[in-house]
C-alpha positions as CSV (number, residue, x, y, z in Angstrom):
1,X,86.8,101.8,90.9
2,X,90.2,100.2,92.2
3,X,88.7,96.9,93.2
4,X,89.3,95.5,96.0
5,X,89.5,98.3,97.9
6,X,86.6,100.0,99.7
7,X,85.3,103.8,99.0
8,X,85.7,106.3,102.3
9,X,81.9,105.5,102.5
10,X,82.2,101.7,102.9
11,X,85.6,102.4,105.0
12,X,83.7,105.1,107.8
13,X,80.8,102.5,107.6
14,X,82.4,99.3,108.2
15,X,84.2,101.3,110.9
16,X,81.5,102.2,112.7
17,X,80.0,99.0,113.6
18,X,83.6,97.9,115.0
19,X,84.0,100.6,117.6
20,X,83.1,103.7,119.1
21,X,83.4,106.7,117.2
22,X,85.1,110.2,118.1
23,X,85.2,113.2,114.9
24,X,87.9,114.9,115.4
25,X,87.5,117.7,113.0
26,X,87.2,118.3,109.4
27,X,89.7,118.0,106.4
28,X,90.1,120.7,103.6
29,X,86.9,119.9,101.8
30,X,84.7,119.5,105.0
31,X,85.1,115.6,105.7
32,X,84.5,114.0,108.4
33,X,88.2,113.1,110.3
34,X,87.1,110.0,112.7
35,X,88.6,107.2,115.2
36,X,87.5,104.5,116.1
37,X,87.8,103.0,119.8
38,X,88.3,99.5,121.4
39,X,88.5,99.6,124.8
40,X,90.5,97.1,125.8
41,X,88.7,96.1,129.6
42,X,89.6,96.2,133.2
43,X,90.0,99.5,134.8
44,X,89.2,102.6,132.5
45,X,91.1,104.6,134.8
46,X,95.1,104.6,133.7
47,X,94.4,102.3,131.0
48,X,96.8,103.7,127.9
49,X,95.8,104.8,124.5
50,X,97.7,102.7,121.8
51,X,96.9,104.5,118.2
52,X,97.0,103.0,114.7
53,X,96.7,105.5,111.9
54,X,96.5,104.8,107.6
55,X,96.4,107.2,104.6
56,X,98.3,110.1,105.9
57,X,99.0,109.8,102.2
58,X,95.9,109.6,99.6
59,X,97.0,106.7,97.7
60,X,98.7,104.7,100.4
61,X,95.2,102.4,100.4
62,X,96.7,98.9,101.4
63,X,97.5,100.7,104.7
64,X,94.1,101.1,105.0
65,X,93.2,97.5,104.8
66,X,95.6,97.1,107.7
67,X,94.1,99.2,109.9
68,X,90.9,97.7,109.4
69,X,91.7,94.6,109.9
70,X,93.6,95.5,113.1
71,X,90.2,97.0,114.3
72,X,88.5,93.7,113.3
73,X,90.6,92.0,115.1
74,X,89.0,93.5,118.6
75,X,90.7,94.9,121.6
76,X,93.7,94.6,122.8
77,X,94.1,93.4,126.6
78,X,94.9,96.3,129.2
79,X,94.6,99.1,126.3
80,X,92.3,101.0,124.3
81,X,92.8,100.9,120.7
82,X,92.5,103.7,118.7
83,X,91.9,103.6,115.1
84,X,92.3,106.5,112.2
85,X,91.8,104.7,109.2
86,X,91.8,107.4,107.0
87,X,94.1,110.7,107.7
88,X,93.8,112.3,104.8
89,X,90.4,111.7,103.5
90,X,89.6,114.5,100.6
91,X,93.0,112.5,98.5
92,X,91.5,109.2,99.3
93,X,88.7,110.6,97.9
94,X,90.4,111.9,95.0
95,X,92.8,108.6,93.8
96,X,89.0,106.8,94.0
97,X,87.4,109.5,92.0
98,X,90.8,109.2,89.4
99,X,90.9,105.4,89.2
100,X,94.5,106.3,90.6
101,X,95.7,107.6,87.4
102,X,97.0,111.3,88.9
103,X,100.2,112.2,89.6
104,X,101.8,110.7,92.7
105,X,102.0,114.4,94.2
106,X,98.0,115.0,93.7
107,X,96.9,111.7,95.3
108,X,99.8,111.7,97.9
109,X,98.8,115.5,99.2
110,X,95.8,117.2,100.7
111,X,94.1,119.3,99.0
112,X,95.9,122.3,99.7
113,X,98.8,120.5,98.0
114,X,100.7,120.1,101.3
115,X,102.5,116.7,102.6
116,X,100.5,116.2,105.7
117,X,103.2,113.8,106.9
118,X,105.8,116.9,106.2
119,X,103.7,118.9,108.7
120,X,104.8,118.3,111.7
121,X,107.0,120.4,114.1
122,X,110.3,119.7,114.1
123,X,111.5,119.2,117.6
124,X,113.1,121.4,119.5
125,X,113.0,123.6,116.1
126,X,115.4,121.5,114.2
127,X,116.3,123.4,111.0
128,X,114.8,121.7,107.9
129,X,116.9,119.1,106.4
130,X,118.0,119.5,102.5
131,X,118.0,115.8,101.8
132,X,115.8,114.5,99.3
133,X,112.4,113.6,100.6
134,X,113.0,115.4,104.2
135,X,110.2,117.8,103.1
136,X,110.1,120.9,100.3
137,X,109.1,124.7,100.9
138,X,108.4,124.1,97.0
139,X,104.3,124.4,96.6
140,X,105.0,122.2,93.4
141,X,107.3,119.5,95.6
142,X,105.2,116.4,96.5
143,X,107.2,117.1,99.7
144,X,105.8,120.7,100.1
145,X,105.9,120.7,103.9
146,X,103.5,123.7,103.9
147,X,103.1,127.4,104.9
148,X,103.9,126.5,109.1
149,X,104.0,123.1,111.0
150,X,100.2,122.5,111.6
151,X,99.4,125.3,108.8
152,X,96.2,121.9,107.8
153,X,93.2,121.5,109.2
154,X,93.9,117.2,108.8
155,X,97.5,117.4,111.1
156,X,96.1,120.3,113.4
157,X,93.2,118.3,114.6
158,X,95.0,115.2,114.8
159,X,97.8,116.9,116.9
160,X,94.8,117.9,119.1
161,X,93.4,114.4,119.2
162,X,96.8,112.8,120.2
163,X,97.7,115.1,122.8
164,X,94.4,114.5,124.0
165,X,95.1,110.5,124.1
166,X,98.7,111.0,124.9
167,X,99.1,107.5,123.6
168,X,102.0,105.1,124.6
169,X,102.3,103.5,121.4
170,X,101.4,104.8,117.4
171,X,101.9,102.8,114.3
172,X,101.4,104.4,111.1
173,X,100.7,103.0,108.3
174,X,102.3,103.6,104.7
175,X,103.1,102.1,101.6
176,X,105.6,100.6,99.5
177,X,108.6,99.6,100.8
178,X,108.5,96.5,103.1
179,X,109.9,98.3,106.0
180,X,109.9,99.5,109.5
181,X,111.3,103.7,109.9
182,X,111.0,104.2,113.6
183,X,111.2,108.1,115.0
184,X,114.6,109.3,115.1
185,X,116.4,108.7,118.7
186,X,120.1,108.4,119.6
187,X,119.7,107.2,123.4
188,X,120.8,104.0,123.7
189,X,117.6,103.0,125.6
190,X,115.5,104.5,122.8
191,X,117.1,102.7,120.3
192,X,116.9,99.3,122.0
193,X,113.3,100.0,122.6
194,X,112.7,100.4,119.3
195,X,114.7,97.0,118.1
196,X,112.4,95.5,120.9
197,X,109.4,96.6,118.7
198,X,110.9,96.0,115.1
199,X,111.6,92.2,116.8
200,X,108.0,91.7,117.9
201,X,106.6,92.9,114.5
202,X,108.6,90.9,112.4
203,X,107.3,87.9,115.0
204,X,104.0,89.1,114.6
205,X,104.4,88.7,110.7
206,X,106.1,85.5,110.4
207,X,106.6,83.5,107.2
208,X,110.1,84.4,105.4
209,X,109.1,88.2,103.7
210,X,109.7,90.4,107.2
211,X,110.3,94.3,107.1
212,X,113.6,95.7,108.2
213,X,114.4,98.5,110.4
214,X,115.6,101.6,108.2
215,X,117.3,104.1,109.7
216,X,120.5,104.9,111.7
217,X,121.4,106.8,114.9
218,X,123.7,109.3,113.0
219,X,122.2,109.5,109.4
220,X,118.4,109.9,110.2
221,X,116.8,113.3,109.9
222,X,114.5,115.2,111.4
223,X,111.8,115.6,108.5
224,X,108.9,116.6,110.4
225,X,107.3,113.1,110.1
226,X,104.3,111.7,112.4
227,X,107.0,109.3,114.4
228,X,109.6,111.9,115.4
229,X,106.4,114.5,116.8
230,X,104.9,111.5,118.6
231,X,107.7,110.7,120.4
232,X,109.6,113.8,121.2
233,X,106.8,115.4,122.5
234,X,103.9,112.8,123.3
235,X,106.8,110.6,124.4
236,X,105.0,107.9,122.7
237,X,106.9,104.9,120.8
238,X,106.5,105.9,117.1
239,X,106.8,103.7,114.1
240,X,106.3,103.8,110.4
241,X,105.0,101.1,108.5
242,X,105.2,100.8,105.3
243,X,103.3,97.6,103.9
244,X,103.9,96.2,100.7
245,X,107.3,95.5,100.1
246,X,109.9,96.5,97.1
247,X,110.2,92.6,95.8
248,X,106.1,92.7,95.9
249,X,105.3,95.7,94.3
250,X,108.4,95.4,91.7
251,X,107.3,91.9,90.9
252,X,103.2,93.9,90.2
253,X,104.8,97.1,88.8
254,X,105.5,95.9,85.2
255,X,101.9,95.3,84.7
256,X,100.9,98.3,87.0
257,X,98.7,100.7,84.4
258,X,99.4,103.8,87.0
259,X,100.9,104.8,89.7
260,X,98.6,103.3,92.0
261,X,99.2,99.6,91.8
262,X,103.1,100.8,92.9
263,X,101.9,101.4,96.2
264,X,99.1,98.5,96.4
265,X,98.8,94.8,95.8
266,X,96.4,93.8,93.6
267,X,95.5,91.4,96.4
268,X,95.9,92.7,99.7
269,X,94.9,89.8,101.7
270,X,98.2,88.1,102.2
271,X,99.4,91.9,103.2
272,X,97.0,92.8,105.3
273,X,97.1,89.0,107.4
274,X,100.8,89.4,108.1
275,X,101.1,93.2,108.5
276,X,98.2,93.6,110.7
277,X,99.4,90.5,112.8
278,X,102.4,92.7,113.1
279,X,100.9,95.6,114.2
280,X,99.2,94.2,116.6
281,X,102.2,92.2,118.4
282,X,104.1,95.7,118.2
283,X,101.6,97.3,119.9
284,X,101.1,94.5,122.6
285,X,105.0,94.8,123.3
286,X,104.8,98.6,123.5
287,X,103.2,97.9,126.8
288,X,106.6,95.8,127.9
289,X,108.0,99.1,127.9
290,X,107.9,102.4,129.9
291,X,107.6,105.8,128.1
292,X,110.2,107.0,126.2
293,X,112.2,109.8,128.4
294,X,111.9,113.4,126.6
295,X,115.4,114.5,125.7
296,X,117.2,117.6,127.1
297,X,115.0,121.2,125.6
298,X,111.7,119.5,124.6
299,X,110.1,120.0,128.1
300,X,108.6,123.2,126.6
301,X,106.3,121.4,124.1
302,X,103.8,120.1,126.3
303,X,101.9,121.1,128.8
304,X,100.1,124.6,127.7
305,X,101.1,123.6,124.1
306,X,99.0,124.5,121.7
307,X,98.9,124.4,118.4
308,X,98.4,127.6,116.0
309,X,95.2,127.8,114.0
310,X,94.8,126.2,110.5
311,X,94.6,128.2,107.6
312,X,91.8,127.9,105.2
313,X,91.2,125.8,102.9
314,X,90.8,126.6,98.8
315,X,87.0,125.0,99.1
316,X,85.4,124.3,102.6
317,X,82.1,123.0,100.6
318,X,79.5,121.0,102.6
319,X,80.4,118.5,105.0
320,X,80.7,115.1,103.7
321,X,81.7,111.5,104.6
């Protein structure tokens, strides 16, 4: 087992007694896709939904942590908190099951082999970007972006869920690189909302190791990521967070037996105390700020949006936790 992280079980348990919870749907193999709710008091009416989401990515289990804790951490004043812990629950499943000794690609993937956070619709249907890591038609890519945008059952109902929310705020949490990827924007009020957020994160962490922004107005692409979705159509501040950063995890990699203990400290606690302090300022902040404005020829996605059908998985077997 990769000690000290939970099993899905013990993650979907612990959750449970923290908040309220909603299923959502069902991944690949017929798990259960839950959040978890905190309301956060006062009037129920016009109170917004501020999301925090983990493991879009199998192996990305640090991320996890965070978002646990986030949830221990109770509500959030004015706000209900929304929790999805786990995204991508038949490859958390798997990198458990493997001791995280598969291939990046199998544990990163669902398991249809697609890159849930490649899934997404571009906005405003943005052509696919070439770039390394933007997202592969190649089945055998760890990018594969899959058949259509929604073509999984995990980004399908989520997408369903979130236009159900409509949240004002969604961090999403990754691992490794120590940094902060908001959606890509080039309005100057967008972009200055977003340094607002990277500021109150990195306040939120404190200490001396703080994530960066990455990114740039004129070199960011659209990749069909999580962030850019969320905001372009949900107009919902986006941000990706990816815990764990490159000084950590190359100071643990030498002694790292697989690829697993790249993307996850061997002792999450100082990671999950600073980045989950993080979160929670960012999200607290959000509410500083209005709702991002959608740009120019997005007005058609939402509304009587809807997204297509899923296709079917390779093994629907019995529904699990």
């Amino acid at each position: 087992m990769l000690a000290p992280y939970p099993t899905l079980h013990d993650v979907i348990e612990e959750a449970h007694k923290l908040g309220s919870v909603k299923v959502y749907g069902r991944s690949v193999e017929g798990r259960a896709l839950t959040a978890f709710c905190v309301p956060g008091g006062g009037a129920e009416d016009g109170r917004p939904a501020l999301v925090v989401t983990a493991a879009i990515h199998g192996l990305e289990h640090v991320g996890v942590a965070v978002a646990m804790e986030v949830l221990r951490r109770g509500p959030i004043p004015g706000a209900d908190l929304w929790v999805c812990p786990v995204l991508n629950p038949d490859a958390y499943v798997e990198t458990q099951r493997t001791d995280g000794a598969a291939s990046v690609a199998a544990l990163r993937r669902n398991a249809n082999g697609v890159d849930l956070n490649r899934n997404f619709p571009l906005p405003w249907g943005a052509r696919p970007s070439r770039m390394p890591g933007a997202g592969s038609s190649d089945p055998a890519s760890a990018t594969f972006r899959g058949t259509a945008p929604l073509s999984e059952p995990e980004t399908h109902h989520l997408a369903q869920l979130l236009l159900e929310l409509r949240p004002h705020c969604s961090l999403n949490l990754h691992s490794f690189m120590g940094t902060l990827i908001c959606a890509r924007v080039w309005r100057p009020g967008d972009w200055l909302g977003y340094r607002r957020l990277v500021r109150a994160f990195r306040r939120g962490q404190g200490g001396l190791l703080r994530y960066r922004r990455l990114g740039t107005p004129l070199l960011d692409v659209f990749t069909g990521e999580l962030e850019d979705w969320q905001h372009h159509v949900l107009r919902c501040w986006g941000i990706c967070v990816e815990c764990f950063s490159l000084p950590e995890t190359f100071w643990q990699h030498p002694r790292a037996p697989n690829p697993f203990w790249r993307f996850n400290p061997r002792d999450p606690g100082p990671v999950v105390a600073r980045d989950a302090a993080g979160v929670r300022a960012t999200l607290e902040a959000s509410l500083q700020l209005p709702r991002p404005r959608l740009y120019p020829g997005a007005a058609h996605t939402l509304g009587a949006w809807d997204p297509p059908t899923p296709a079917a998985g390779r093994a629907h077997t019995p529904t699990r936790s």
